[in-house]
VOTORDREN-91851 format. One line per 3 residues: number of its first residue (from 1); their letters; for each residue y negated, x, z of C-alpha. Coordinates in nm, 2 decimals. Each point is the difference from the previous one (the first is absolute). Example, Ala and Ser with C-alpha at 12.3 -4.5 7.8 and 13.67 -1.06 7.14 Angstrom:
VOTORDREN-91851
1) as) 0.45 1.23 0.78  -0.34 0.14 -0.07
//
This chain:
VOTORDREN-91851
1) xxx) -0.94 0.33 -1.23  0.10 0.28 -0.18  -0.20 0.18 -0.30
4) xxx) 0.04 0.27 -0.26  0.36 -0.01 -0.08  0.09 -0.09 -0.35
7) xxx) 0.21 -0.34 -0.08  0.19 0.05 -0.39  0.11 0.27 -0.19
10) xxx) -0.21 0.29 -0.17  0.20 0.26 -0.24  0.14 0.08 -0.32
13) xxx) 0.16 -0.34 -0.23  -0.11 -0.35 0.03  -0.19 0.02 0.32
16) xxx) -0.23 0.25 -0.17  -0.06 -0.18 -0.29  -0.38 -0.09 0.03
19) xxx) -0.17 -0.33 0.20  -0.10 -0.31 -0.18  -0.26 -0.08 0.29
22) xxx) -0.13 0.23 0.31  -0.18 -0.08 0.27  -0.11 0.29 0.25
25) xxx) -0.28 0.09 0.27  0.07 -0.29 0.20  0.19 -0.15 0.26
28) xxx) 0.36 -0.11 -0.07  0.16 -0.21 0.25  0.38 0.01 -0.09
31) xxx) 0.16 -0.25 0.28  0.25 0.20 -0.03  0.24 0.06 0.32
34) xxx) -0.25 0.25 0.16  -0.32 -0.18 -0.12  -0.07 0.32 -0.20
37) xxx) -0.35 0.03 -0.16  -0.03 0.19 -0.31  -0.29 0.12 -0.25
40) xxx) 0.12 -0.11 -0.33  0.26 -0.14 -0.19  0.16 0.01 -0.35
43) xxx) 0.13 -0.36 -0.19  0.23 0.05 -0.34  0.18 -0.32 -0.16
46) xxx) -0.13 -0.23 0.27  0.12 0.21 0.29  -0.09 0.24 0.24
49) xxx) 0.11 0.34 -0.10  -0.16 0.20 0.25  -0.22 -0.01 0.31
52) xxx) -0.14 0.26 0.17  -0.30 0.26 0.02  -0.27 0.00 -0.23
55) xxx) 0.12 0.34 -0.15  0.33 -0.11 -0.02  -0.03 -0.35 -0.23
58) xxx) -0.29 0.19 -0.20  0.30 0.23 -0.12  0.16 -0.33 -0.19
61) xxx) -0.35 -0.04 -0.16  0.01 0.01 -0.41  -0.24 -0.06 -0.31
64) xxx) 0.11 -0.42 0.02  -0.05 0.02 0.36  -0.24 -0.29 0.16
67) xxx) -0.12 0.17 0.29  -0.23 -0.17 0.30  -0.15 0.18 0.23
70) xxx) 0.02 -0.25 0.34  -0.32 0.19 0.16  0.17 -0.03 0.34
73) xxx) 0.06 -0.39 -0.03  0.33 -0.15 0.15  0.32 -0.08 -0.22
76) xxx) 0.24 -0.24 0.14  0.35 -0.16 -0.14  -0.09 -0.32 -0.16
79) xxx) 0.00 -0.25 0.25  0.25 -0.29 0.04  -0.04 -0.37 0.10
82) xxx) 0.33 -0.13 0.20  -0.08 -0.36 -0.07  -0.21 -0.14 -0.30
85) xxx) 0.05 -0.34 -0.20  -0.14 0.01 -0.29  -0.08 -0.37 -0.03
88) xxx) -0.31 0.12 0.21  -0.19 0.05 -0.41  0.03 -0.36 -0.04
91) xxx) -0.21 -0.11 0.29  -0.34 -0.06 -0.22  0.15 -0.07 -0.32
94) xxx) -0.12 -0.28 0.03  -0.36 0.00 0.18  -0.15 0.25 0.19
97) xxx) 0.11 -0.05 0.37  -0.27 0.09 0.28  0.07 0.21 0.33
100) xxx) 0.02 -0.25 0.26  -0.05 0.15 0.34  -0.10 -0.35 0.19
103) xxx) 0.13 -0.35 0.01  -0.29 -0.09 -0.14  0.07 0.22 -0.29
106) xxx) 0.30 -0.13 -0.06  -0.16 -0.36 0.00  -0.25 0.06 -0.21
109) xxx) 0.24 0.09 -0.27  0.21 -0.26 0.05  -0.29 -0.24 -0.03
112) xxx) -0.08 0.21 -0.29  0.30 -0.05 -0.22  0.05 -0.32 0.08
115) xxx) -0.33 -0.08 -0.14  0.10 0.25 -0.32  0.37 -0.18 -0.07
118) xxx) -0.07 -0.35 0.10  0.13 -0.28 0.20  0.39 0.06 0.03
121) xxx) 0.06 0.32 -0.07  0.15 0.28 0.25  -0.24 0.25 0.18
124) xxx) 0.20 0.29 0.07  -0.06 0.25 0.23  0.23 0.31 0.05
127) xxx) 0.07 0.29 0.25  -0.35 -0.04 0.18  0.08 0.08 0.31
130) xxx) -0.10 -0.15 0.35  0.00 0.34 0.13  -0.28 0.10 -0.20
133) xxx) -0.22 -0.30 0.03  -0.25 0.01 0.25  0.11 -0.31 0.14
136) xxx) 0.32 0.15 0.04  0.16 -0.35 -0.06  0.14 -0.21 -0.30
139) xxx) -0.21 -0.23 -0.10  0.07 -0.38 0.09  0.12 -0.31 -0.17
142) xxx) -0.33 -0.14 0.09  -0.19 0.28 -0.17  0.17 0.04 -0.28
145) xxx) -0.01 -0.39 -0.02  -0.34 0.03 0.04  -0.03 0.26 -0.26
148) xxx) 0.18 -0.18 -0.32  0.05 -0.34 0.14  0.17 -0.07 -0.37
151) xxx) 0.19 0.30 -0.07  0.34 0.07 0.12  -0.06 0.34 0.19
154) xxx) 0.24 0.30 0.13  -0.11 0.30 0.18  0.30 0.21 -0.03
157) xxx) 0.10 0.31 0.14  0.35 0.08 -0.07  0.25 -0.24 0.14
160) xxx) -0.28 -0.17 0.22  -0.30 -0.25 -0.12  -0.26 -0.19 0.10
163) xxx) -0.01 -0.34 -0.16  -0.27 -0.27 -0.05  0.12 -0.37 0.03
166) xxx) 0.02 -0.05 -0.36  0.23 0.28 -0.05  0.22 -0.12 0.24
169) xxx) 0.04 -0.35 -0.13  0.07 0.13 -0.35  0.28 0.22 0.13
172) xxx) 0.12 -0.30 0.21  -0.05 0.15 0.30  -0.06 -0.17 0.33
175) xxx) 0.09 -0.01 0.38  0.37 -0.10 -0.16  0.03 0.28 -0.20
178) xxx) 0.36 0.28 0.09  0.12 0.30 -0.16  0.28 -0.07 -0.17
181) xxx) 0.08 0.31 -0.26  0.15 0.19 0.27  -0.31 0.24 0.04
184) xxx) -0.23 0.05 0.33  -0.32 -0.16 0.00  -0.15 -0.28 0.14
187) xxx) -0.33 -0.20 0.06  -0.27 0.04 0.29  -0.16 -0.35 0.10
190) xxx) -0.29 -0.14 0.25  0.02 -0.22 0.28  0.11 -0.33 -0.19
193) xxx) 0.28 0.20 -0.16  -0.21 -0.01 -0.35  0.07 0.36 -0.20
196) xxx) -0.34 0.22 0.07  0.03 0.14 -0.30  0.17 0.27 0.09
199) xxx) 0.31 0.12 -0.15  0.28 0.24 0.11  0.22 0.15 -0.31
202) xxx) -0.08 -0.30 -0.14  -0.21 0.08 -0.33  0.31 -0.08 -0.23
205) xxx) -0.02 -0.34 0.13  -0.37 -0.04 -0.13  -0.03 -0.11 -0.36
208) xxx) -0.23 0.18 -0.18  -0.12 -0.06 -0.32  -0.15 0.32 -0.06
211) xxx) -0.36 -0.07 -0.29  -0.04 0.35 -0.04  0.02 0.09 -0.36
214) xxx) 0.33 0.16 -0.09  0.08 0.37 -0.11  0.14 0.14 -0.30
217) xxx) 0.26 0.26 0.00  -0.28 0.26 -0.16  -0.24 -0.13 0.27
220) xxx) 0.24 0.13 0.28  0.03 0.32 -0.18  -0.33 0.04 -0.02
223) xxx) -0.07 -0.05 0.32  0.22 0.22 0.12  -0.07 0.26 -0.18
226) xxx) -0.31 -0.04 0.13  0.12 0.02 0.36  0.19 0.27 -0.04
229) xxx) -0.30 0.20 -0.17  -0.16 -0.08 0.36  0.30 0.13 0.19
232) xxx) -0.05 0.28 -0.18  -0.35 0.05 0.08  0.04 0.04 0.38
235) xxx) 0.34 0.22 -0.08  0.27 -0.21 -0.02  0.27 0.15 -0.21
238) xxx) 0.30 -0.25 0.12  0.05 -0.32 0.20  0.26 -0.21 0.12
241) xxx) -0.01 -0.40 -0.12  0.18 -0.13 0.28  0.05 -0.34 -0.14
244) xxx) 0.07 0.04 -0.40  0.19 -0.24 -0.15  0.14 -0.02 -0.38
247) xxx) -0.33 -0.13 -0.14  -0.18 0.32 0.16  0.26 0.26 -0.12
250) xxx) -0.06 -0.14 -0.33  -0.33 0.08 0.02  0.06 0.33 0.14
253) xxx) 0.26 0.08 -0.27  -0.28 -0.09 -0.26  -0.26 0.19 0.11
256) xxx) 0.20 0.31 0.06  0.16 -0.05 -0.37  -0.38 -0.03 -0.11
259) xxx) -0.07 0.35 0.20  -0.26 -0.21 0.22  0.20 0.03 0.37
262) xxx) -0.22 0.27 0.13  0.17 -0.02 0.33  0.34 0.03 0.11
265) xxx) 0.19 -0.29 0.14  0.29 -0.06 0.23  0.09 -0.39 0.03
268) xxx) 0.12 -0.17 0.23  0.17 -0.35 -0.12  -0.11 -0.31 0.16
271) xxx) 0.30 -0.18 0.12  -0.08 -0.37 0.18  0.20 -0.05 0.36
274) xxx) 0.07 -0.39 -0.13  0.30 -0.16 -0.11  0.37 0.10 0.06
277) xxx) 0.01 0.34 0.09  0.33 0.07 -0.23  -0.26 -0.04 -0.28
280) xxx) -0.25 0.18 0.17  0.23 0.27 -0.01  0.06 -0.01 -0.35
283) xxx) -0.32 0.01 -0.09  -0.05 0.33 0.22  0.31 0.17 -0.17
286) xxx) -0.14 -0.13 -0.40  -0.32 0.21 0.12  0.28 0.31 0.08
289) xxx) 0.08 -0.04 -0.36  -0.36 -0.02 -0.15  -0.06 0.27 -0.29
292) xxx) -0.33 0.14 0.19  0.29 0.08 0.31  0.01 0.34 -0.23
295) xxx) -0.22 0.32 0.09  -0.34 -0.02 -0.17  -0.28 0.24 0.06
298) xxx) -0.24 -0.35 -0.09  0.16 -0.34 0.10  0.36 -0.09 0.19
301) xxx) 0.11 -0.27 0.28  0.05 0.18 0.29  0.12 -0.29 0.20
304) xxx) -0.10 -0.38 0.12  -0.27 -0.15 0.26  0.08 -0.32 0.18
307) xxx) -0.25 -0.15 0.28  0.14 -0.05 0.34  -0.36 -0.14 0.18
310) xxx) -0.30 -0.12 -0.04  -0.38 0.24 0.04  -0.14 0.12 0.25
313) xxx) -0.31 -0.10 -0.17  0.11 -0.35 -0.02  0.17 -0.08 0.35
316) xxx) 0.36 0.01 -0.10  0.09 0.37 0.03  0.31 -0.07 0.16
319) xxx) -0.07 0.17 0.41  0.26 0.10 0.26  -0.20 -0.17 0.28
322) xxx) -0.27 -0.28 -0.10  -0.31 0.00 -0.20  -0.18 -0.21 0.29
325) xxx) -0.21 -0.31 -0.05  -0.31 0.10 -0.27  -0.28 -0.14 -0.12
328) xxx) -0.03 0.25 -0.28  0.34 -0.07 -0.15  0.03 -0.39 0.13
331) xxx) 0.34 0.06 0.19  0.01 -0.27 0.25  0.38 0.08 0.13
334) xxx) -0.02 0.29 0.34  0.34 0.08 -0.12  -0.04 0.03 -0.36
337) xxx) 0.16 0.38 -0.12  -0.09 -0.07 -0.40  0.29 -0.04 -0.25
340) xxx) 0.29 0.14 -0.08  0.10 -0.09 -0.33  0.36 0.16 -0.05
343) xxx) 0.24 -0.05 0.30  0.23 0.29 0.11  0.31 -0.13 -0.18
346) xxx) -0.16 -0.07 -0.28  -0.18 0.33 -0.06  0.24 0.24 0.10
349) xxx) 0.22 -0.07 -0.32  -0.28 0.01 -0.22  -0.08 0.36 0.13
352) xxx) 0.36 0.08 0.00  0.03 -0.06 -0.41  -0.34 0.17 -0.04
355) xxx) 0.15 0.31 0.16  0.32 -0.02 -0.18  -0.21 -0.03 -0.32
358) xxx) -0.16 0.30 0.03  -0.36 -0.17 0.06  -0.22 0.09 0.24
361) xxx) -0.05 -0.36 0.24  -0.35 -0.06 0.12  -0.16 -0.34 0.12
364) xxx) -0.33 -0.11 0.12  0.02 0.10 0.32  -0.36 -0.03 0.22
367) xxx) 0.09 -0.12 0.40  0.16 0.20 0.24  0.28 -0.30 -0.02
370) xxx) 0.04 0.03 -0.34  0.05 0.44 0.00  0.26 -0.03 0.24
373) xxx) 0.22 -0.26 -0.17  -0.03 0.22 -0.31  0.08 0.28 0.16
376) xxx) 0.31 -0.16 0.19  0.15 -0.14 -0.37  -0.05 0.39 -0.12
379) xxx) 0.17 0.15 0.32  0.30 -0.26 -0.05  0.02 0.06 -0.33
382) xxx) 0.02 0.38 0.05  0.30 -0.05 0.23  0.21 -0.10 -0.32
385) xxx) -0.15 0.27 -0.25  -0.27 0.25 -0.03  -0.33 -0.15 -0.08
388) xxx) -0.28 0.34 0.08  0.06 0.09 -0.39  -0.16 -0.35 -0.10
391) xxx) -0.28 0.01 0.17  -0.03 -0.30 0.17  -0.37 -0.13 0.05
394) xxx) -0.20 -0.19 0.21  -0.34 -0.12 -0.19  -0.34 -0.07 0.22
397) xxx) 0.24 0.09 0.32  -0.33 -0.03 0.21  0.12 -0.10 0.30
400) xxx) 0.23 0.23 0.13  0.18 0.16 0.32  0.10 0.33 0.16
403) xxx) 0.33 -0.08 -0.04  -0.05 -0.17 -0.34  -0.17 0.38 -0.10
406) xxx) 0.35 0.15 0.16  0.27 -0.25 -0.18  -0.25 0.05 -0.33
409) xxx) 0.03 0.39 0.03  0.35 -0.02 0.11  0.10 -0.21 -0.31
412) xxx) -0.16 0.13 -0.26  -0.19 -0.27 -0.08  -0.39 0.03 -0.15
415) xxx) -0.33 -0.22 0.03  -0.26 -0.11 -0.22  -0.27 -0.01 0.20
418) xxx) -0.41 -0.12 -0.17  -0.26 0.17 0.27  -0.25 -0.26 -0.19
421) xxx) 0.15 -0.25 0.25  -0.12 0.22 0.32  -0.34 0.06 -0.15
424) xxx) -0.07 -0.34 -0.09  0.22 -0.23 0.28  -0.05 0.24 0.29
427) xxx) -0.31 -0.24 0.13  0.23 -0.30 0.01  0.33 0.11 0.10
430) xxx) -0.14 0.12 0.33  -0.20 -0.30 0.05  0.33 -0.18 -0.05
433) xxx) 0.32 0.21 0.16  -0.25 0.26 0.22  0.03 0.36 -0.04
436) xxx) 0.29 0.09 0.23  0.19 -0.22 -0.21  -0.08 0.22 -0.30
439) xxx) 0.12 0.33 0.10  0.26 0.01 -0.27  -0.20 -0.15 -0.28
442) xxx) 0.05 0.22 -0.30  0.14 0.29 0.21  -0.05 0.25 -0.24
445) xxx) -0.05 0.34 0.17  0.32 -0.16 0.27  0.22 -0.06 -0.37
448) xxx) -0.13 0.36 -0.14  0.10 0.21 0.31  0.32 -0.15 0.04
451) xxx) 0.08 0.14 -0.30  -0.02 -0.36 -0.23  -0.14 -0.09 -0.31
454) xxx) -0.30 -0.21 -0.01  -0.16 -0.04 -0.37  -0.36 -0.14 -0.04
457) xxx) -0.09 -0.30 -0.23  -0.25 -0.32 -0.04  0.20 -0.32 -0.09
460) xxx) -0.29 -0.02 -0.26  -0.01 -0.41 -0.06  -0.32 -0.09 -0.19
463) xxx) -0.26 0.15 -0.21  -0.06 0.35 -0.16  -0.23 0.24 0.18
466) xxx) 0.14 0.24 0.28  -0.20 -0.14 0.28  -0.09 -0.33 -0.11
469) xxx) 0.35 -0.08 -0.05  0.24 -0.24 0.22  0.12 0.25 0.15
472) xxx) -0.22 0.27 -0.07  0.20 0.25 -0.19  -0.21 0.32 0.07
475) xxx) 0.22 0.28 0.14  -0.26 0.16 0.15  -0.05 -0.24 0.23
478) xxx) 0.31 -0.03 0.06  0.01 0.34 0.10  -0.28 0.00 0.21
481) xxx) 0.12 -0.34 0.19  0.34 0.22 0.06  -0.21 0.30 0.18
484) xxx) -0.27 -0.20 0.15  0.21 -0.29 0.07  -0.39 -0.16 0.04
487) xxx) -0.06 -0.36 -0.18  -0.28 -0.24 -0.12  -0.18 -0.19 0.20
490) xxx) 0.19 0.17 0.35  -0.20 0.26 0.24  0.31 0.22 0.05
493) xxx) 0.30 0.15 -0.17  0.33 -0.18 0.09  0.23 0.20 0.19
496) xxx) -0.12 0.34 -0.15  0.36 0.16 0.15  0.14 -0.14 -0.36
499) xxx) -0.21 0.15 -0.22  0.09 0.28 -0.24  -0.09 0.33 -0.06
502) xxx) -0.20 0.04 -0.34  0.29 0.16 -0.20  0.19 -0.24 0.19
505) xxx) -0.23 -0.26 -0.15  0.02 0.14 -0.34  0.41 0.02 0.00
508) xxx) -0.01 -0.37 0.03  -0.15 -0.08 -0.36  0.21 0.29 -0.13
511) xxx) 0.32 0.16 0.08  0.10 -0.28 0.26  -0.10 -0.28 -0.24
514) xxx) 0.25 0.21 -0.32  0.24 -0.04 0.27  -0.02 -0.36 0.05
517) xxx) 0.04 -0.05 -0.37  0.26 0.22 -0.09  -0.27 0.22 -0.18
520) xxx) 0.02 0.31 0.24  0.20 0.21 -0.26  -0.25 -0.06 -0.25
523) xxx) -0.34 0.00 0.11  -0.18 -0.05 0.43  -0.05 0.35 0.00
526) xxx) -0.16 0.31 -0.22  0.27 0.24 -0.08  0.19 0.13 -0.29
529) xxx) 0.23 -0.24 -0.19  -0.17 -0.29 0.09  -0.26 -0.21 -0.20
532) xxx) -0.34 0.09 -0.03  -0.11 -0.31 0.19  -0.32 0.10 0.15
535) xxx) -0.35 -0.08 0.13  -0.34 0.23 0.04  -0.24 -0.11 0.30
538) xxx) -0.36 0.06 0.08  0.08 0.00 0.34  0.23 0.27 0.24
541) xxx) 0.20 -0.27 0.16  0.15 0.24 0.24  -0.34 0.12 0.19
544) xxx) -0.29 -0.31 -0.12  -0.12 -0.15 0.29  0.22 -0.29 0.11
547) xxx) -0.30 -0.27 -0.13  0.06 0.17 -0.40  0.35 -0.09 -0.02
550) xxx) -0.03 -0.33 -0.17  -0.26 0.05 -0.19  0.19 0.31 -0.22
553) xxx) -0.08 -0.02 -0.39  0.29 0.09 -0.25  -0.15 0.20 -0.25
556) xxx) 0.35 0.00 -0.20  0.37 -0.16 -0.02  0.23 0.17 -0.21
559) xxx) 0.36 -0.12 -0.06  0.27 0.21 -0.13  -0.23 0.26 -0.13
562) xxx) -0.27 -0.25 -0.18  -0.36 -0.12 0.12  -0.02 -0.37 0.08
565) xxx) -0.30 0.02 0.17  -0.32 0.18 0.05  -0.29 -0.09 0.17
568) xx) -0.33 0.01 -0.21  -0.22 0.21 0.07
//
């Protein structure tokens, strides 16, 4: 790293005229290209005007000046989430939802509501993941039969489900029952042929009646606001919604209209893979024309998000060679490789008008399977026109190659990667696949050193509250899951070769994620010109003990130059 040289412009004219807000006598990480650490720094008109020695910015001090003295505390750019939704402040609208770490947990509380709504109505359970249960298993028909023997039941993750019986016979499903919408997807079943309960990319199919009391628009904002007040709070300054649709950029527009948006946000527009892929097409380019597709320091569409597999989470990440039969995710089939649910031709025009629209592409991208068909539609799409200056994504992009790194780098393309997985999945994944057969899962120092650009984020689901969130949203962990590459509930570190260096670590959440979302001119990094997006820490994340990482404290979040957070004292 480099320290002492001073980033702005000090002299006669505007770039004496006095600071609005100093900060000094601490430690300022830039992230700029040499990783320079600086003592102080000077913000005018929501920007950076100067960063640099504490003599230096001191100069710019006058009699309106707010000046705070950092005490040798850590200042960092404002961190950035690559992949939020939103939707996640919803999740206890209605009722307060338990953490369920068991399948007894989650039967409990299906028993639970069942008793609460009554005979009839639909117990939902969302994004709890197998992976995290104990059990390490869905829970059965049987069980959940068991459980609410009069309530139709789902336990949903994603695409995939669980089902009791009663479910399934309201949905009309049975031994009978085909995809016919042209989607993947299909049903596991026992020994007689009966459907287990288990369903692949088959939740559209289940007919929910959803009892939960609905939302007004002022509840959402609400809500949100309230999210975002929590983003704030462990220094989140911007995200990416990588899944917004026109109800959600409503909202945003609102909010930011309001002045209540205190972080930025990039969007990327939700575009379904169903249905004649001429329309699908002309739904991409009516995004291309959407009034957000303008520059916006707060809110724009940056591009659109499809989902070409299922979750490695669920057993339907979409795998180059076979998942292998499991008890933990029920797959029956030796030869089973997950789902693809886009086929070659079908996606490579849909990335084609993307990139001729000026939108960055990504999809939902978790197996190994699933990365290289993504990356094959981008290299034949680049054989026509350029495609490096949209920035083509792959999202989750968890299971991954050497020479998926190589055609990554080579192409220009970027990854949206949620360390939260490692931490929290590590334990099963090896149980299932082995270790050996994870040497390229989330191959961050491999993606970093070859030069690619690799941008941190959570896929935050459910619930407010940075750890108790599904996913857990805390960057901190994050960053210590990057460096330590150790997880929950697993005695050591998965393939520590890919772990990154702590300004490595900290270049995720910031400059690379700016990058990612077309933000990198405007904020990712501390120097002059930019906004004064930033964070103060209690903790020096650059020599703490490995074992402090995750548990850093922001102290304060500014954005452009005003305090949206500080913690009380």
């Amino acid at each position: 790293m480099v320290v002492g040289a001073v980033i702005g412009f000090v002299g006669t004219g505007a770039g004496a005229q006095e600071a609005e807000v100093i900060v000094h006598r601490g430690k300022v990480v830039t992230v700029d290209a040499g990783f320079s650490v600086r003592e102080a720094m000077a913000v005018r008109g929501g920007k950076i005007v100067l960063v640099g020695s504490n003599e230096e910015v001191l100069k710019l001090k006058g009699a309106g000046t707010q000046v705070i003295d950092l005490a040798g505390r850590m200042v960092l750019p404002g961190l950035i989430d690559s992949h939020v939704h939103s939707t996640a402040a919803m999740t206890e609208f209605d009722h307060p939802i338990p953490d369920m770490e068991s399948v007894a947990d989650v039967l409990k509380y299906v028993a639970a509501r069942a008793a609460a709504l009554g005979e009839g109505k639909w117990v939902e359970v969302r994004q709890v993941f197998i992976t995290r249960l104990k059990e390490q298993r869905y829970p059965t028909r049987a069980e959940l039969d068991q459980a609410a023997p009069k309530n139709p039941v789902i336990f949903a993750t994603g695409p995939d489900a669980s089902v009791n019986s009663l479910a399934l016979k309201v949905s009309g499903i049975d031994r009978n029952f085909q995809v016919t919408d042209g989607g993947a997807g299909y049903l596991e079943k026992d020994e007689q042929g009966e459907p287990n309960g288990i369903l692949r990319n088959c939740t559209r199919f289940v007919k929910v009646v959803s009892p939960l009391k609905a939302a007004k628009e002022e509840d959402y904002q609400r809500r949100w606001v309230e999210l975002y007040k929590d983003y704030n709070a462990v220094g989140i300054t911007a995200v990416g919604d990588r899944s917004g649709n026109a109800g959600s950029i409503a909202r945003y527009e609102e909010l930011l209209k309001r002045g209540e948006l205190s972080v930025r946000v990039s969007i990327s527009h939700h575009v379904d893979n169903l249905g004649p892929v001429a329309d699908i097409q002309k739904r991409i380019r009516a995004v291309a024309e959407h009034p957000l597709r303008k520059e916006n320091p707060m809110l724009r569409i940056v591009g659109i998000k499809m989902f070409l597999d299922g979750g490695m989470l669920t057993g339907s990440a979409f795998m180059r060679e076979p998942w292998g039969v499991s008890e933990i995710y029920g797959i029956k089939d030796p030869a089973y490789k997950g789902l693809r649910f886009i086929s070659a031709e079908r996606l490579l025009p849909m990335v084609q008008t993307a990139v001729e629209s000026g939108l960055q592409f990504t999809a939902h991208s978790v197996g190994d399977g699933a990365v290289h068909a993504l990356l094959e539609a981008y290299e034949e799409v680049g054989k026509g026109r350029p495609i490096r200056q949209t920035r083509p994504c792959i999202t989750h992009c968890n299971f991954m190659s050497k020479e998926a790194v190589e055609k990554m780098v080579e192409l220009g393309v970027v990854a949206d990667i949620q360390p939260a997985w490692l931490y929290l999945d590590t334990r099963t994944l090896v149980k299932q696949f082995g270790d050996a057969r994870l040497r390229y899962f989330q191959p961050l120092r491999s993606i970093f050193m070859a030069n690619g650009i690799a941008g941190g984020g959570s896929d935050h689901m459910q619930k407010i509250g940075s750890l108790r969130a599904i996913n857990p949203y805390n960057p901190f962990l994050g960053m210590a899951t990057a460096v330590t590459r150790q997880a929950k509930w697993h005695d050591k570190p998965l393939h520590l070769e890919e772990a990154l260096s702590r300004p490595q670590a900290i270049r995720f959440y910031t400059a690379n994620n700016a990058y990612l979302l077309f933000r990198e001119h405007e904020v990712g990094t501390l120097e002059a010109g930019k906004f004064a997006d930033f964070i103060v820490v209690d903790t020096d994340l650059l020599a703490c003990p490995d074992n402090k990482i995750a548990g850093t404290q922001v102290l304060e979040t500014w954005l452009g130059g005003k305090r949206v957070f500080k913690r009380a004292e």
